[in-house]
C-alpha positions in Angstrom: -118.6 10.5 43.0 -120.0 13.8 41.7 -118.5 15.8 44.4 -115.5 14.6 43.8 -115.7 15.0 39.8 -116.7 18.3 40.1 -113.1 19.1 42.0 -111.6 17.8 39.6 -112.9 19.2 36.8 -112.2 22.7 39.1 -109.2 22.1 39.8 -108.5 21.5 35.7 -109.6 24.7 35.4 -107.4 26.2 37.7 -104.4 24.2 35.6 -105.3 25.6 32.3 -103.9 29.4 32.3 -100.5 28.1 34.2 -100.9 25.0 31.5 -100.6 27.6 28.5 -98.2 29.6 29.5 -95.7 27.0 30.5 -96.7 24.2 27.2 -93.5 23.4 26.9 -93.7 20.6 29.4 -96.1 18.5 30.6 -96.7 15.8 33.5 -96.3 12.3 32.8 -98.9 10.2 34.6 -98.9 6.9 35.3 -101.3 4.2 36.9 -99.7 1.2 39.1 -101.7 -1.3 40.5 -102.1 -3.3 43.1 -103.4 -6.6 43.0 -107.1 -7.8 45.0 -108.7 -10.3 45.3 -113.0 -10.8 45.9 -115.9 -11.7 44.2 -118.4 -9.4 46.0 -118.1 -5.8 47.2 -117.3 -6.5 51.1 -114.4 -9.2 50.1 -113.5 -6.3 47.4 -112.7 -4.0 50.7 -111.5 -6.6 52.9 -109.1 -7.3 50.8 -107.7 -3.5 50.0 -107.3 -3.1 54.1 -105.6 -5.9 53.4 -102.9 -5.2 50.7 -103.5 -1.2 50.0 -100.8 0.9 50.0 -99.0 2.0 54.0 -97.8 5.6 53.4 -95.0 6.0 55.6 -96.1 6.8 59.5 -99.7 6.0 59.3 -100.5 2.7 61.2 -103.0 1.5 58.5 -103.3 0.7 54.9 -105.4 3.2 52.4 -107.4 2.1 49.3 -104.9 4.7 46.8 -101.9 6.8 47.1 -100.8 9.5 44.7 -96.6 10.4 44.5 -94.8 12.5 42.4 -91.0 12.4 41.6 -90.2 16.1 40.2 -86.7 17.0 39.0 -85.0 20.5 37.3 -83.1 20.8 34.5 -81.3 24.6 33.6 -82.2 25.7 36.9 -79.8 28.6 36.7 -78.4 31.6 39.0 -77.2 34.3 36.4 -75.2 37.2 38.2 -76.0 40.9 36.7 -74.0 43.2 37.5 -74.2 43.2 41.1 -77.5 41.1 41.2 -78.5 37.8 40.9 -81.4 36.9 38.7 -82.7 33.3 38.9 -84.2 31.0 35.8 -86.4 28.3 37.0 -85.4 25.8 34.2 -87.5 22.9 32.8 -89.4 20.1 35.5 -89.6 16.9 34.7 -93.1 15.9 36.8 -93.5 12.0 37.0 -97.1 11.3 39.3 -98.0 7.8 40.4 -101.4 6.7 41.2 -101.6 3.4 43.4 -105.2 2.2 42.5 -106.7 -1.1 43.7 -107.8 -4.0 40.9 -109.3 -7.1 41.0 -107.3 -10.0 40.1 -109.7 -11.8 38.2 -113.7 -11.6 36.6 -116.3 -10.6 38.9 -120.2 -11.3 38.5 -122.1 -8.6 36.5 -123.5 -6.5 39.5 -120.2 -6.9 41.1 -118.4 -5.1 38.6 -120.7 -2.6 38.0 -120.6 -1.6 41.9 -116.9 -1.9 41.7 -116.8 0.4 38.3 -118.6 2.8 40.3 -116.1 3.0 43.0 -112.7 2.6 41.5 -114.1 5.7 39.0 -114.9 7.6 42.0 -111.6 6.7 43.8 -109.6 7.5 40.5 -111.2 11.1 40.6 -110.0 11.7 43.9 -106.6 10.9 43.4 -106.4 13.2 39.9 -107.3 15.9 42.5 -103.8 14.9 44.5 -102.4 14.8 40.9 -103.4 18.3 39.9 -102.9 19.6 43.1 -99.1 18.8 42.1 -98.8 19.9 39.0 -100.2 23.2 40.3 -97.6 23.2 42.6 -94.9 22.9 40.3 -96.3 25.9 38.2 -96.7 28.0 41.5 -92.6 27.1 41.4 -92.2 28.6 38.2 -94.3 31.7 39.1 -92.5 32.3 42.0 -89.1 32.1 40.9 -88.0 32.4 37.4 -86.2 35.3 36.9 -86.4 36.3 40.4 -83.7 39.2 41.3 -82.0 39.7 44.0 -80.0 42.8 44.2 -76.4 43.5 45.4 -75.9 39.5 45.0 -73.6 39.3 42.5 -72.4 35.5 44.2 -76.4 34.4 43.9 -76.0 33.3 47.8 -79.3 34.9 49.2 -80.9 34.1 45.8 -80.4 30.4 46.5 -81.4 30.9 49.6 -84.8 32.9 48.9 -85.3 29.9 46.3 -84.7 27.5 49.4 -87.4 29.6 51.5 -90.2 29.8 48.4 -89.8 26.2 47.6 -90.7 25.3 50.9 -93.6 27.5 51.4 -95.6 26.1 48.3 -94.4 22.4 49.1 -95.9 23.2 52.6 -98.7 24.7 51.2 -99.6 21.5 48.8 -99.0 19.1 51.1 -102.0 20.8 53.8 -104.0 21.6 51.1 -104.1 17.6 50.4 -104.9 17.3 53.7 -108.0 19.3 54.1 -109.5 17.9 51.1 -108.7 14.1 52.1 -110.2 15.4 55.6 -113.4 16.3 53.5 -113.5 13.6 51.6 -113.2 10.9 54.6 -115.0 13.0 56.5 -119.1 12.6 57.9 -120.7 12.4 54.8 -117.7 12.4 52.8 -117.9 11.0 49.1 -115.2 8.2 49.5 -117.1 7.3 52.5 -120.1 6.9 50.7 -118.2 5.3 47.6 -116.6 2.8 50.7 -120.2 2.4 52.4 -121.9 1.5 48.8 -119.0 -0.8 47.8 -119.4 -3.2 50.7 -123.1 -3.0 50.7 -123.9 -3.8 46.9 -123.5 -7.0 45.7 
């Protein structure tokens, strides 16, 4: 859990120069469960294979899934004279964690294992989760007030807008990648969170 805390925390620091400049808006995050069912650590996991999230094209289930639903408002393409000059407008950044949760008490030990490993698997996905809000500052970086010249009908502006977006969505979503690649990796640390889970009590 410490590895992935300390990303985290990292990645939080990354956040907070593009996080002053643009405090005008800020994410909402929000937490929606699924229900599990268990009263020791294996039945615990057995039962998130079970009913975890099934991101679309992948054959099996996952313990957590973090999505976003972002949207613009006052995205603007401003001829000036014979150029174009773009204003990013305001997002509207809605991330959803999909956690696991136990549907009823658990013994003492149990929940302290499971404690452990929904705090470790929470971590993870607030990586995901700043991983996106970083991606929707990149978007303001890279295009507000942009200038094209000698487009004075903003058509290879929208265009160039097109082309940046997709970079840094590209760019997010294999950056996600290699870290979930790490993380389930040999030695990984939800691994290990997994591998303590169903071995405590």
């Amino acid at each position: 859990m410490r590895h992935c805390v300390r990303l985290y925390l990292l990645v939080a620091a990354l956040l907070a120069l593009p996080l002053a400049a643009h405090a005008e808006w800020k994410p909402v995050e929000r937490i929606e469960p699924y229900a599990i069912s268990g009263r020791t650590g294996q039945e615990l996991y057995r039962s998130i294979g079970e009913n975890g999230p099934l991101i679309r094209g992948a054959k099996t289930r996952t313990i957590a899934y973090t999505n976003f639903k972002l949207t613009w408002s006052g995205r603007d393409y401003k001829p000036r004279g014979k150029d174009c000059v773009v204003a990013s407008g305001k997002p509207k950044l809605v991330i959803t964690y999909t956690l696991p949760k136990p549907s009823g008490p658990l013994p003492a030990a149990v929940q302290k294992s499971w404690d452990s490993f929904i705090a470790g698997v929470t971590a993870h996905e607030k990586v995901h989760g700043a991983t996106m809000i970083q991606m929707v500052h990149d978007v303001e970086a890279a295009i507000d007030g942009l200038t094209i010249a000698d487009d004075s009908r903003c058509t290879r502006a929208r265009a160039e807008v097109v082309t940046r977006l997709d970079a840094i969505s590209k760019a997010r979503v294999l950056a996600s990648r290699d870290f979930d690649r790490v993380e389930f990796g040999q030695d990984g640390n939800l691994i290990k969170l997994a591998f303590a889970l169903v071995t405590g009590p």
